[in-house]
Each structure stands twice: as C-alpha cells, then as structure tokens.
C-alpha positions, 0 to 999 in steps of 0.5 A, a space after each residue: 847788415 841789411 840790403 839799405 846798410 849795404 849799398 850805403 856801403 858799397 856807395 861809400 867804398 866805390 864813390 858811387 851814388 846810392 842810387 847807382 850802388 843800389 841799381 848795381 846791386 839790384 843788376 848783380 843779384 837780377 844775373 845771379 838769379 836768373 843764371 841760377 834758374 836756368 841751371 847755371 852756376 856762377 864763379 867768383 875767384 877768391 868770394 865764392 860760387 852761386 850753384 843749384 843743388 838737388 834735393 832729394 825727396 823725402 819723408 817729414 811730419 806735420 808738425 800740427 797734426 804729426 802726420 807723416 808726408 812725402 816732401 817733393 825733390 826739389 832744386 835748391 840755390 847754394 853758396 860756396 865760400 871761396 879759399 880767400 873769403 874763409 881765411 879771411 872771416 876765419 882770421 
C-alpha cells in the first residue's frame, strides 16, 4: 500500500474527503516528525511507539574499494509494535 492507496483508505473509512484524509495524514506525519527531532517520543495505546534510538559508531567497509571506514554515531527514528497491533497481524 502506497501514501495515495492510503489515504484512499482512510477517506473511505472515515467519511472524509481525500483531499481532507491527505492533509490529515500529511499533519500526523508532520507532529511525528518534528517531536521526533526534537528528542521526543510519541505513544499510542494499542498501535504502537515513535521513539529515536541511538546508534553507536562503527567500523564498515566500502564495498567498492574494500576499504575499512569509521561510520559516525548517529540517531535513528524507531517504531515499536504495541500488544494489540502484533496479536492482531500475528492472528
């Protein structure tokens, strides 16, 4: 499913307009974004949580030249399945 099937969806499920479902969606994903870049994390019952994990720096190789490098630490933005969202894929 693709950003257009879903607000197509979530249009069809909420009696919204699509042009209404997208702002919606384009809002929810605009708050989770920027709470996430300001160090935030974001908590839904039952769907799940928005968090930023640290990454810690590391040795990789280039896989052109086989060359070792040292890859920064870095923050990485993270979901966590709530309980209800896996017994409900799990089912």
């Amino acid at each position: 499913m693709n950003k257009s099937d879903l607000v197509a969806a979530i249009a069809q499920t909420s009696n919204l307009t699509k042009v209404d479902a997208a702002r919606a969606l384009d809002a929810m994903t605009g708050v989770i974004t920027s709470v996430l870049a300001s160090g935030g994390n974001i908590a839904i019952t039952g769907f799940g949580s928005f968090v930023v994990r640290d990454r810690a720096s590391r040795t990789g190789r280039n896989p052109q030249t086989g060359e070792t490098i040292q890859i920064k630490a870095s923050k990485m933005p993270a979901f966590k399945a709530g309980k209800l969202l896996k017994e409900s894929v799990n089912s």
